[in-house]
C-alpha positions as CSV (number, residue, x, y, z in Angstrom):
1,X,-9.4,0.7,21.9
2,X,-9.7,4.2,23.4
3,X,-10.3,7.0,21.2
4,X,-7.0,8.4,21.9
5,X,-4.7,5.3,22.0
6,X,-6.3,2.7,20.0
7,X,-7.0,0.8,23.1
8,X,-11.3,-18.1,3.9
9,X,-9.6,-17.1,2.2
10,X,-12.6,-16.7,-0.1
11,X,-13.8,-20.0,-0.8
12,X,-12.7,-20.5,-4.4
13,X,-15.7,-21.3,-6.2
14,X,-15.7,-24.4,-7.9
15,X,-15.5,-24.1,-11.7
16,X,-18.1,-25.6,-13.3
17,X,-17.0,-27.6,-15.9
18,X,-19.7,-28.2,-18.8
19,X,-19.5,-32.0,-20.8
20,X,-20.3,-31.0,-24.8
21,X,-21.6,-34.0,-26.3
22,X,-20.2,-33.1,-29.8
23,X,-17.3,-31.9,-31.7
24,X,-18.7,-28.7,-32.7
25,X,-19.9,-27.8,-29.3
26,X,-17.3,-25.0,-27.8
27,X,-14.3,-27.0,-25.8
28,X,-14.7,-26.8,-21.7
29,X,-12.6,-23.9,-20.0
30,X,-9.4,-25.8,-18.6
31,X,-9.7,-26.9,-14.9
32,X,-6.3,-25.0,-14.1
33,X,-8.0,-21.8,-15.4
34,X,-8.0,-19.2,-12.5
35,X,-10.9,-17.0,-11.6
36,X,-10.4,-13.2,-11.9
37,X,-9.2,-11.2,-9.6
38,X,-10.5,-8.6,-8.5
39,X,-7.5,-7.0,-7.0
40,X,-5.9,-7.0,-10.6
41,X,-7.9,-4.4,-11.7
42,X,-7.2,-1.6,-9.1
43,X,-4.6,0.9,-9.5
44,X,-1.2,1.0,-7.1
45,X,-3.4,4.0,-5.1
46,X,-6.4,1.3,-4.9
47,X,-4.5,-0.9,-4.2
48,X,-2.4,0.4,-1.0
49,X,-5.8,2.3,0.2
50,X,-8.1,-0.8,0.2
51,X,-5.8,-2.5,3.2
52,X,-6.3,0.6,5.5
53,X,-9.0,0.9,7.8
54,X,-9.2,4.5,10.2
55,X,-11.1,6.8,12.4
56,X,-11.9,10.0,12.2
57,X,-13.3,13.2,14.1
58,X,-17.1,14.1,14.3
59,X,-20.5,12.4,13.8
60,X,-21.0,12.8,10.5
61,X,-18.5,11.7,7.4
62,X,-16.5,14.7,6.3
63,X,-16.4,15.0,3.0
64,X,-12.4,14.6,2.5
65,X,-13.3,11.0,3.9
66,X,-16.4,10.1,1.2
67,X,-13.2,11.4,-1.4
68,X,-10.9,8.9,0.2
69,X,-13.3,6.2,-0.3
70,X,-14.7,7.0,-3.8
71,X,-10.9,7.2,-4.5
72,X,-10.2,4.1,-2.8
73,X,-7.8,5.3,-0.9
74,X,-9.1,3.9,2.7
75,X,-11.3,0.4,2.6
76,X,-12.9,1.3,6.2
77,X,-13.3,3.0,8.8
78,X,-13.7,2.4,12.7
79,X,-16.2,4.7,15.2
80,X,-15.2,5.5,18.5
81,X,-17.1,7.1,21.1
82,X,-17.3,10.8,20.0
83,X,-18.3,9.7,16.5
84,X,-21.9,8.4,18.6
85,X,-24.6,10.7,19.2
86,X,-27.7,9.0,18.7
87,X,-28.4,5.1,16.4
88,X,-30.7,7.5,14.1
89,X,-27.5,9.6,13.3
90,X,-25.3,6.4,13.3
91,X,-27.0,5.1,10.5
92,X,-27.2,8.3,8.8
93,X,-23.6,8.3,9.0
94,X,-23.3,4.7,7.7
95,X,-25.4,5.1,4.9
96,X,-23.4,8.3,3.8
97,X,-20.0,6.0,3.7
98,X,-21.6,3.1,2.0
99,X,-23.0,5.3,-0.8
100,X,-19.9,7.1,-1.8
101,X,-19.0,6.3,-5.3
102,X,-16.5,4.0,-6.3
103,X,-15.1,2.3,-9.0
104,X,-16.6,-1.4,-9.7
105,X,-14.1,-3.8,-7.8
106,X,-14.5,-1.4,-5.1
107,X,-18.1,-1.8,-5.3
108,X,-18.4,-4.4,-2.1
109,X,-19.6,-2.7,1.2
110,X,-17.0,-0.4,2.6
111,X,-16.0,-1.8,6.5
112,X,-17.6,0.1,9.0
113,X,-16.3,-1.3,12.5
114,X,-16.3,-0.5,16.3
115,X,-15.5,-2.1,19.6
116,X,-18.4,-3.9,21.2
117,X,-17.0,-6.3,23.3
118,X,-19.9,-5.9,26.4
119,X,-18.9,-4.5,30.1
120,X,-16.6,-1.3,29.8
121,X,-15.4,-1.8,25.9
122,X,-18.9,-1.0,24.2
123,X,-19.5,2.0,22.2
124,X,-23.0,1.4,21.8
125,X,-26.2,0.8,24.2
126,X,-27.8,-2.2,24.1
127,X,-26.8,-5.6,23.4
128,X,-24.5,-7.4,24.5
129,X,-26.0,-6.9,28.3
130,X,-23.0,-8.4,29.6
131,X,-19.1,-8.8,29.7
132,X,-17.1,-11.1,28.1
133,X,-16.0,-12.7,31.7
134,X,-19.9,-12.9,32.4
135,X,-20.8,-14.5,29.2
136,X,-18.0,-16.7,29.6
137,X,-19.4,-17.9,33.4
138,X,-23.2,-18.5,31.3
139,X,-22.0,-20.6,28.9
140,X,-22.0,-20.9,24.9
141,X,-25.6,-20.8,24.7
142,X,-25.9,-17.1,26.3
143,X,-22.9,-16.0,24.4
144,X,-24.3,-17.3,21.3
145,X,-27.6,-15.2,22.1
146,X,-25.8,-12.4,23.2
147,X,-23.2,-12.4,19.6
148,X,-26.9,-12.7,17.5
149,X,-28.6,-9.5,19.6
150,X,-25.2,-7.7,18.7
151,X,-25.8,-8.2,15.5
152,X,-28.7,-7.5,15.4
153,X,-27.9,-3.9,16.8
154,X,-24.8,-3.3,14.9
155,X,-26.7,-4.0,11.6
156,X,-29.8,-1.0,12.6
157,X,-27.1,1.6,12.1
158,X,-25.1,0.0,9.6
159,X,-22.2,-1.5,11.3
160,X,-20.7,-4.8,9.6
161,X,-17.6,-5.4,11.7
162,X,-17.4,-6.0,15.6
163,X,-13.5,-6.3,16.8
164,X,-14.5,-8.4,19.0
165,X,-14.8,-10.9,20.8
166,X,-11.7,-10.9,22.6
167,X,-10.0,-14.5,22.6
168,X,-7.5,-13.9,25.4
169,X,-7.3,-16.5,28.2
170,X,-6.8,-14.1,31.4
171,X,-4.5,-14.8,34.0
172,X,-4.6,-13.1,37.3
173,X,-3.8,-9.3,37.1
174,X,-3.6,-9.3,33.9
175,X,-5.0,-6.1,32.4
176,X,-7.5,-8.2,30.2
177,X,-8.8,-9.9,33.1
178,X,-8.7,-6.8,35.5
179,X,-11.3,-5.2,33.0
180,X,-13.3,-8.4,32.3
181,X,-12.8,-8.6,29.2
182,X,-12.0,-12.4,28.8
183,X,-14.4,-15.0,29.0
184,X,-12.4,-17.1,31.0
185,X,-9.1,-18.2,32.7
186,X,-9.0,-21.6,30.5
187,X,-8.5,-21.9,27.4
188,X,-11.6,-24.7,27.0
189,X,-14.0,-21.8,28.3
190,X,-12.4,-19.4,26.1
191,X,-13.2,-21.3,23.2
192,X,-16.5,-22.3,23.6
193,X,-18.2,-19.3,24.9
194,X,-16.4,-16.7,22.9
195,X,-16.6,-18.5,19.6
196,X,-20.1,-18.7,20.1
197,X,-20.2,-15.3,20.6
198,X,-18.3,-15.2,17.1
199,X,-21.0,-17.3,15.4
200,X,-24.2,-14.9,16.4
201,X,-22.5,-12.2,15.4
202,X,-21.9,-13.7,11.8
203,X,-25.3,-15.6,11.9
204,X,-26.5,-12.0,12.2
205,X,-25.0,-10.8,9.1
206,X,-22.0,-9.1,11.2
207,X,-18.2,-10.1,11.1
208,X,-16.8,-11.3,14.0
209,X,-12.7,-10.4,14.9
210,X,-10.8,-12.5,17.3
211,X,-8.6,-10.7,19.6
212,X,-5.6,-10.3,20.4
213,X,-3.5,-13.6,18.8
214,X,-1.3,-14.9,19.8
215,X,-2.5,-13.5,23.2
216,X,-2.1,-10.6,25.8
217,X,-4.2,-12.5,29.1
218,X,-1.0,-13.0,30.7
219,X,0.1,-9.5,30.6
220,X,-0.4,-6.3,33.0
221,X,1.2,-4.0,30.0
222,X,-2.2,-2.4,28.1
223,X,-0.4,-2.5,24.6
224,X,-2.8,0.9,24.1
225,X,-0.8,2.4,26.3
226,X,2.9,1.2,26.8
227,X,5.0,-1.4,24.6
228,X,4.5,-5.2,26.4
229,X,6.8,-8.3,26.1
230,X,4.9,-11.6,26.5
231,X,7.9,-14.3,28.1
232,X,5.3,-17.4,28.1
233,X,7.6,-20.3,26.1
234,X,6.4,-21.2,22.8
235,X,4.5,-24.5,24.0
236,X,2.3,-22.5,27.3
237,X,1.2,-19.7,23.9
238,X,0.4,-22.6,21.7
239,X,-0.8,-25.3,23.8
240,X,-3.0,-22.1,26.1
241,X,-3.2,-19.0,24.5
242,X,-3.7,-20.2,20.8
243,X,-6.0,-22.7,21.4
244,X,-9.0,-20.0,21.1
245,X,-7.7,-18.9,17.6
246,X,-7.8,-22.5,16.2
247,X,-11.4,-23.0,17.2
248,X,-12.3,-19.8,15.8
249,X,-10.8,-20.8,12.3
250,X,-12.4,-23.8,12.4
251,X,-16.2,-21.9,13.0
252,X,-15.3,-19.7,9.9
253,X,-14.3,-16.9,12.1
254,X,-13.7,-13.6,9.3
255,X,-11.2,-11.6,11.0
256,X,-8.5,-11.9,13.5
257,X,-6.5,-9.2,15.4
258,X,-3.1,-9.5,15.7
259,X,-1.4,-8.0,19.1
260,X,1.3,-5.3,19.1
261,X,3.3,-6.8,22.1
262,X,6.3,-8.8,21.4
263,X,6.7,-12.4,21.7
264,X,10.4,-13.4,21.7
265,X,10.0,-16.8,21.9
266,X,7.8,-17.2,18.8
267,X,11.3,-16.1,17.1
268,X,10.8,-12.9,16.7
269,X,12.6,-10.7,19.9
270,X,12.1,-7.6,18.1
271,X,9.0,-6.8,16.0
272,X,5.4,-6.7,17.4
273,X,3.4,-9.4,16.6
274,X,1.6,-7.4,13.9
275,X,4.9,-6.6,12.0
276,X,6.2,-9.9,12.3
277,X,6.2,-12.7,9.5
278,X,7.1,-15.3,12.3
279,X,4.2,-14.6,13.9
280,X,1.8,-13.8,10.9
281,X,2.8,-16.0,8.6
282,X,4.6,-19.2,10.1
283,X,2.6,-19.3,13.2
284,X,-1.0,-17.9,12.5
285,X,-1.4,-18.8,8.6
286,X,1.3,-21.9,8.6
287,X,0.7,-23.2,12.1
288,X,-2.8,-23.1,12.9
289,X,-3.9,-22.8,8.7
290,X,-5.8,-19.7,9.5
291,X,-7.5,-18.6,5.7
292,X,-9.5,-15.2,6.7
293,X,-8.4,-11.6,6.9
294,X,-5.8,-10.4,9.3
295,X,-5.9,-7.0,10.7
296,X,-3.3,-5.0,12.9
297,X,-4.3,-3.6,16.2
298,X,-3.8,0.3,16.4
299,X,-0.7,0.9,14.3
300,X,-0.2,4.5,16.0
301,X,0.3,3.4,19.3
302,X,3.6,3.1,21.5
303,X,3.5,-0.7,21.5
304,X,3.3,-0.5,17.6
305,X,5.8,2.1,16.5
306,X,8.7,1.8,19.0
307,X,9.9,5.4,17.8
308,X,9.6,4.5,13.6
309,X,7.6,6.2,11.3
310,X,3.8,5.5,10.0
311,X,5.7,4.7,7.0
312,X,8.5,2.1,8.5
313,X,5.5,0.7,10.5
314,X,3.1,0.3,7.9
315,X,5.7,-1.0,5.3
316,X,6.5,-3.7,8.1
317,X,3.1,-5.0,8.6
318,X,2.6,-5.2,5.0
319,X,5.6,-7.1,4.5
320,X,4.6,-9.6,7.7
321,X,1.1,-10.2,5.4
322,X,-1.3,-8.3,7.8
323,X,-4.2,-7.5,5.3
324,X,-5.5,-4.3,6.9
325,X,-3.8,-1.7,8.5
326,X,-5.4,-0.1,12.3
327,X,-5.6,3.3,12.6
328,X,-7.4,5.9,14.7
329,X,-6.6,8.5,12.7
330,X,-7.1,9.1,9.2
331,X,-4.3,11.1,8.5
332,X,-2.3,8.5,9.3
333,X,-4.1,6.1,7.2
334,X,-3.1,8.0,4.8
335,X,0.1,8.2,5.1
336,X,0.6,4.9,5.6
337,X,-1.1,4.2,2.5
338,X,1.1,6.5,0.4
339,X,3.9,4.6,1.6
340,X,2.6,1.2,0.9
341,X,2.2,2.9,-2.7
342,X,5.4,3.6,-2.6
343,X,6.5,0.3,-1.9
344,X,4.5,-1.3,-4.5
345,X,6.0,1.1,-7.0
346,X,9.6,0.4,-6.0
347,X,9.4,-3.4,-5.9
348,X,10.0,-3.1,-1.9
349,X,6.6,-4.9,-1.6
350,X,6.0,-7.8,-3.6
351,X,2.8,-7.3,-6.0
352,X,1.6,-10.6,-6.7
353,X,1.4,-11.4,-2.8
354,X,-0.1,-7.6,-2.1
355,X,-2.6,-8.3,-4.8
356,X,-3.7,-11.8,-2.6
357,X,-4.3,-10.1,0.8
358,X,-6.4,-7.6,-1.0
359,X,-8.6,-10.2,-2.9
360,X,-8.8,-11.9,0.6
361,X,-10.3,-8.3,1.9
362,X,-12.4,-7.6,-1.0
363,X,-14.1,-11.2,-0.7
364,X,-14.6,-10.7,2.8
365,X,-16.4,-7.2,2.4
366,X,-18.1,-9.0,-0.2
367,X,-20.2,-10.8,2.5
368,X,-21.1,-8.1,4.6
């Protein structure tokens, strides 16, 4: 994701149930009791600011941003290259976001993400010392290594979300593969080496984000750049391309990308995948039962907006239950979080499921 051009579910605790052994002992709490919610304590701005995540200019956190976040009007933020001077400045920077004051259920740590995949997407030095396509050719155990030393690196300056690894299984000229950024051309490969990758990166305290479902190896379109049709037939995406995703859930991978190209035969000509309940809901929650956060790749790109506004975009990817909304810049983040507020207000977005995703994200930062 370019500077420029953006390129479980919470396990429900188990209620403990407590056996009195006589009649004047208080009664048990009934087992169809829910827990609390977190979300149901925000306000409609908290509410619509805790599913966007942005970037901004600069290398240290202006102060209209530490506002946003005490106000709980963003939930994260991404760094590019120009935010980068130095790891000593980087977790200056960190720290200064993490400690802006904010209400109690807004208390978990704020997301602070980046892209560092290895080979030519990697904003930082250091680990991991190699590409996705050469981890991939080294196997699960080096990719493992290499995800835990990322980790490891991201965590010194206060990073707690890598968008990465990428998941795509390249085909030949396919932009994905032409920058080696896949670890492989099967999906087996795919799988094993880049969900290891996944699982040192969250056995080092770091959450890991599969990329790009339901898949853009087959591609030459860079999504960052121009809008992108994917013709594969439903069975070559499921049986190929969303084969990586499924192991992923089932390692307890945190966050998975979801593509702005289109996918017409996933029934849905029109939409990007992002904005698209066929693809969100039926296909990567209903299909392959994926339970952990969704996020949108950049929503400000031409792939994403096809000519509508931040506001018809954002409103779209709400409504296709993408928990948190991509952006590069702030300003749009905002936007796009006035008119989720909006939505919410007018009964365009339904409450009760808005309030879910958010939980979901709350619970996830919760472990950071």
């Amino acid at each position: 994701m370019p500077r420029l051009a953006l390129i479980s579910v919470l396990p429900v605790a188990a209620l403990a149930f407590v056996l009195f052994g006589s009649d004047e002992a208080a009664p048990p709490r009934a087992a169809t009791e829910p827990e609390p919610r977190a979300a149901s304590e925000l306000t409609t701005r908290q509410l619509a600011g805790s599913r966007i995540v942005c970037g901004f200019d600069g290398r240290a956190a202006p102060q209209s941003l530490l506002g946003a976040v005490s106000a709980g009007e963003i939930g994260g933020v991404i760094y590019f290259d120009d935010n980068i001077r130095s790891r000593a400045q980087l977790a200056r920077m960190s720290a200064a976001i993490q400690a802006a004051p904010r209400p109690d259920p807004l208390k978990p740590p704020v997301v602070i993400s980046v892209d560092q995949e290895g080979g030519q997407v990697k904003r930082l030095g250091g680990a991991p010392a190699a590409s996705a396509e050469q981890m991939g050719r080294r196997g699960a155990s080096y990719s493992r290594s290499q995800g835990a030393r990322t980790a490891a690196s991201l965590k010194g300056v206060g990073i707690n979300v890598d968008l990465a690894p990428v998941l795509d299984v390249a085909r030949p000229s396919g932009f994905i593969a032409d920058q080696d950024r896949a670890f492989g051309t099967k999906p087996g490969r795919v799988s094993s080496a880049g969900v290891a990758f996944a699982e040192g990166l969250q056995s080092g305290g770091v959450a890991a984000t599969a990329k790009h479902f339901p898949g853009l190896g087959s591609t030459s379109a860079n999504t960052d750049l121009r809008p992108a049709k994917i013709p594969l037939s439903a069975g070559t995406l499921r049986r190929v391309d969303e084969a990586p995703y499924t192991a992923f859930s089932a390692a307890g991978g945190k966050l998975v990308m979801v593509s702005s190209a289109r996918y017409p035969s996933l029934r849905d000509p029109v939409l990007p995948a992002s904005q698209s309940s066929a693809i969100v809901q039926d296909e990567l929650r209903g299909r392959l039962g994926y339970e952990g956060v969704t996020i949108t790749d950049s929503l400000e790109t031409p792939s994403a907006t096809q000519g509508a506004s931040d506001a018809q975009v954002a409103l779209r990817a709400a409504t296709a239950g993408m928990d948190l909304l991509l952006y590069v810049h702030c300003d749009a983040g905002v936007r796009a979080a006035r008119a989720l507020r909006t939505g919410l207000e007018s009964g365009r977005l339904d409450r009760a499921a808005f309030e879910e995703s958010v939980d979901r994200v709350l619970a996830m930062r919760a472990g950071l």
